[in-house]
N, C-alpha and C positions, 0 to 999 in steps of 0.2 A: 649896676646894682645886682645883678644875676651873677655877678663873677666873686660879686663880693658875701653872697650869701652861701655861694657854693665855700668859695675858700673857709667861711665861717664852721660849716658843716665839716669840711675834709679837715679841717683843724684840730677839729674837736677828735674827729675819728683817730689821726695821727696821734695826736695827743695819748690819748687812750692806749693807741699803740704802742709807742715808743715808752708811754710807761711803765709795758711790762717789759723791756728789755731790758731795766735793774740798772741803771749805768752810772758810773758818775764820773766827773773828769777829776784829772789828777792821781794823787797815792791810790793806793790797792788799798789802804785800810788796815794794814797788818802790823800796828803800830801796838795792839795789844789790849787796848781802851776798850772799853763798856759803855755802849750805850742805854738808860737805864728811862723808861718810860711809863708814868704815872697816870693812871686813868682813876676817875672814880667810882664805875665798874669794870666788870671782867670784858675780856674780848674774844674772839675764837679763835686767833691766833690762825687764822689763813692769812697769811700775809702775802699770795700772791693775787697781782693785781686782776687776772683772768678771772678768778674765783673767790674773792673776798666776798661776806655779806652783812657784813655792820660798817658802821662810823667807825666807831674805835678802832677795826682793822684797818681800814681805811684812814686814820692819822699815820699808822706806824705807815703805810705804804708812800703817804705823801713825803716820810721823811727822808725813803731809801731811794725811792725810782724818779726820773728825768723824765721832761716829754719832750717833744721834735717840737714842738709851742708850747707856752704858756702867756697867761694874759696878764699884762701889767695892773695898774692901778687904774688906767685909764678904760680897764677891759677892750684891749688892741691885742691882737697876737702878738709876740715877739718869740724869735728864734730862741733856744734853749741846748737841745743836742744840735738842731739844724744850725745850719751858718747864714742860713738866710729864710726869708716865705719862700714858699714854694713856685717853682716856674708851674703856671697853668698853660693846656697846651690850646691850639687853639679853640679846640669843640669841645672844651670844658672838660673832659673824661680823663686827662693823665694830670697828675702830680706829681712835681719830682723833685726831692728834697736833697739838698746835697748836707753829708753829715760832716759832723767838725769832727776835725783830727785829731787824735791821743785822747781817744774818748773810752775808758776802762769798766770790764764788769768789776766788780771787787775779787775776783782770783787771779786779778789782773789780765785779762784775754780782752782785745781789741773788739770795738762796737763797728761790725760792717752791717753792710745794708744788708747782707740774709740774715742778720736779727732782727731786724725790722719785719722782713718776709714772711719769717718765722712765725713772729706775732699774728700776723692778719692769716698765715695761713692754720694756726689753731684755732682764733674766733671762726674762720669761714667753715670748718670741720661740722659736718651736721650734728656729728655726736656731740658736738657743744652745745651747753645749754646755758651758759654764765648770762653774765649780767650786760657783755657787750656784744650778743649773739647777733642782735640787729645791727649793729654798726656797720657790718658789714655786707646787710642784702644786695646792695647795688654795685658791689664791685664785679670787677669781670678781672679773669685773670690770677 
């Protein structure tokens, strides 16, 4: 029960993470098209995932960025950028996601694990103040 609350927890945090690493698989996107998004108010048009602060920016974020999880129908995690759950180690403290291959930002530049790093290590930045600043009190490292 404890492994599975933790994974619950480290899920979401991933999640979170790997959302702001922008990624998607397949083309780069350079096909020319417009994406064209209807709200029926305005939005602030932060569209990154570290510092948004409405819904409405938050739709356009859900349509661009990936997470390392997300939850099905059945609200189960299931693998997204990851290729699988996470290995937990034994004394609960490490996660270790292995990421799927030919996985692209849109300028076409490969998604490795220091994007990932990246992410957690701007949330842990004390001069952070967003919205996922706690996500991150308990990590070490």
């Amino acid at each position: 029960m404890k492994t599975s609350h933790y994974l619950k927890k480290a899920g979401a945090v991933c999640m979170a993470a790997a959302m702001m690493t922008g990624c998607a698989s397949g083309s780069s996107g350079t096909n020319g098209k417009t994406l064209t998004v209807g709200l029926n108010t305005g939005f602030n048009g932060i569209f990154s995932p570290l510092y948004y602060q409405t819904v409405y920016d938050d739709y356009v974020i859900e349509m661009v960025y990936q997470s390392m999880l997300s939850y099905d129908r059945d609200n189960q995690l299931q693998p997204e950028l990851a290729t699988e759950q996470p290995t937990i180690s034994e004394d609960g403290s490490t996660l270790t996601f292995k990421l799927k291959k030919g996985v692209k930002f849109s300028d076409g530049s490969k998604l490795d694990a220091d994007d990932v790093v990246l992410t957690f290590t701007a949330m842990a930045d004390p001069s952070y103040t967003g919205r996922f600043s706690t996500y991150v009190d308990y990590l070490e490292g």
